[in-house]
N, C-alpha and C positions, 0 to 999 in steps of 0.2 A: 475243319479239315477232315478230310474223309482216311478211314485208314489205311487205305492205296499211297492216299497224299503221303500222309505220315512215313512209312515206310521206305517213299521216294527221296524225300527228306532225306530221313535216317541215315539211306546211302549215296545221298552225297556227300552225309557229312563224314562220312564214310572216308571219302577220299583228300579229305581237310586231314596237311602234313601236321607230326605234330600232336596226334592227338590220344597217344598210346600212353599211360601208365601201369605201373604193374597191382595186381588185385592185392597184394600182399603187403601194400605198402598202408599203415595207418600213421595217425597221432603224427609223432615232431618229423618220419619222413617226408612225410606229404606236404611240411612246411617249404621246404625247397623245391616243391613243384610250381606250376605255373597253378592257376584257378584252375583252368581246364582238367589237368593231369589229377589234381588234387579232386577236385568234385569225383571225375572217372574212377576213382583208387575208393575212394570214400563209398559209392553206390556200386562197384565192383565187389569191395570184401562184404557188404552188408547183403547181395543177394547170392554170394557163396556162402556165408553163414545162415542163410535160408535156407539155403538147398540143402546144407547137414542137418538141419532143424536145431539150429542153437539160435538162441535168442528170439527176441519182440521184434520184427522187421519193421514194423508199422510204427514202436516207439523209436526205436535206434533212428529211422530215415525222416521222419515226418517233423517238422515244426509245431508246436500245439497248437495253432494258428493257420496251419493249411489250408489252403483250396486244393479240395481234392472236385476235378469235372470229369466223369465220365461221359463222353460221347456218344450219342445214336440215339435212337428212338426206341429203345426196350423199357421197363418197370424201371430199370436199376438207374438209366441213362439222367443224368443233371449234375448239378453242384451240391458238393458237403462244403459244411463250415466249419473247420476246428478238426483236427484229427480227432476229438471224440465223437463229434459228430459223424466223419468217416467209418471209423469204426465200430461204431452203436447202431446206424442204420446200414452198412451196405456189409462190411468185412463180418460181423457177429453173427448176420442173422445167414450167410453164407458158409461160415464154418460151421454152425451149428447142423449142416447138411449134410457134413461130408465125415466120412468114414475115416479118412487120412487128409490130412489138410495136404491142398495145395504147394505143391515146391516148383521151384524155377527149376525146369529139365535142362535147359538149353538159353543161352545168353550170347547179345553180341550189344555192347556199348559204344558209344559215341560222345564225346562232349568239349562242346566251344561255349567259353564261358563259363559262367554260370547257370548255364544248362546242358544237362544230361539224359541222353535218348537211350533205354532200355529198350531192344527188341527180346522177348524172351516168351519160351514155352514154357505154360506149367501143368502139370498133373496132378491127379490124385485121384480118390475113389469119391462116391457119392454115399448118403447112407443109406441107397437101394441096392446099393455091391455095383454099381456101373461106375467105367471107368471112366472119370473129368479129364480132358483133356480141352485149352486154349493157347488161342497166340494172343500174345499184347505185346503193344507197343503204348508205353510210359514215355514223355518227356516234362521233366523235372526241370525246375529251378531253384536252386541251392542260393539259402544265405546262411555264411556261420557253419557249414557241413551241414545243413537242415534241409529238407525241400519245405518252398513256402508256397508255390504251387505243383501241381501234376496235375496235366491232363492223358486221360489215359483211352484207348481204344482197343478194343477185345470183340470177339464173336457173343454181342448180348443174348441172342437166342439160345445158347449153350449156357450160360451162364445164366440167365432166367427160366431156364429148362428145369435146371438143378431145384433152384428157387419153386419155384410150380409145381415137382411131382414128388419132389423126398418130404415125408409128412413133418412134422416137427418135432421135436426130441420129445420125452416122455419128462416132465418135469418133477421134482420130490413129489410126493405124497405123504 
């Protein structure tokens, strides 16, 4: 799915009644949602607790067990296995780049089922002082409040840019 597709998605699911929870709702509220509302509430408060920079986003949302597939033809583009895996080869050697990590600017959710469509901006700086900015669009499959899979679509050339020109961190000596 291309991320035109994705997006087109997005908003039709957009217009599926029904599908609104509130971000603030966790733990025993969420019990009386539908799956829907519930999952939505669930990856709602975890990428507003993002955006403040509290917490592990990638342990709170992820399954140990994830397929994390990123899309496209760039370096970064294929499948992880395992959130460690996720995050030892794509998420580690990408923050280790950046001057201020990545936060979600901007967010709009969707979700029927057990799946959940993140459209969302994120920024930050890079560790040449330029400023990261992308769009991505996430959709998640929750079991248990976990994603067990995400496939994810973002601008790769931006994001193997970063990858490509910030040198690598200075390690102890």
């Amino acid at each position: 799915m291309t991320p035109a597709k994705a997006l087109i998605l997005a908003t039709m699911i957009c217009a599926i009644p029904g599908l609104s929870a509130s971000a603030s709702m966790t733990g025993a509220q969420t019990e009386a949602l539908s799956p829907s509302q519930s999952n939505k509430a669930v990856i709602s408060a975890a990428f507003d607790r993002w955006s403040s920079g509290d917490g592990d986003f990638f342990s709170a949302v992820l399954s140990p067990q994830v397929i994390w597939t990123i899309e496209g033809s760039g370096a970064s583009a294929g499948v992880y296995r395992g959130r460690d895996d996720f995050v030892r080869r794509a998420v580690a050697p990408f923050a280790s780049k950046m001057q201020s990590p990545v936060r979600p600017a901007t967010k709009r959710i969707w979700a029927e089922g057990d799946h959940v469509i993140v459209n969302w901006s994120g920024e930050g700086v890079a560790g040449d002082g330029r400023p990261y900015q992308n769009d991505y669009v996430w959709i998640l499959r929750l079991e248990d409040g976990k994603a067990v899979e995400v496939t994810a679509f973002l601008d790769l050339p931006a994001y193997d840019a970063v990858l490509g020109r910030v040198p690598a961190p200075a390690g102890p000596r």
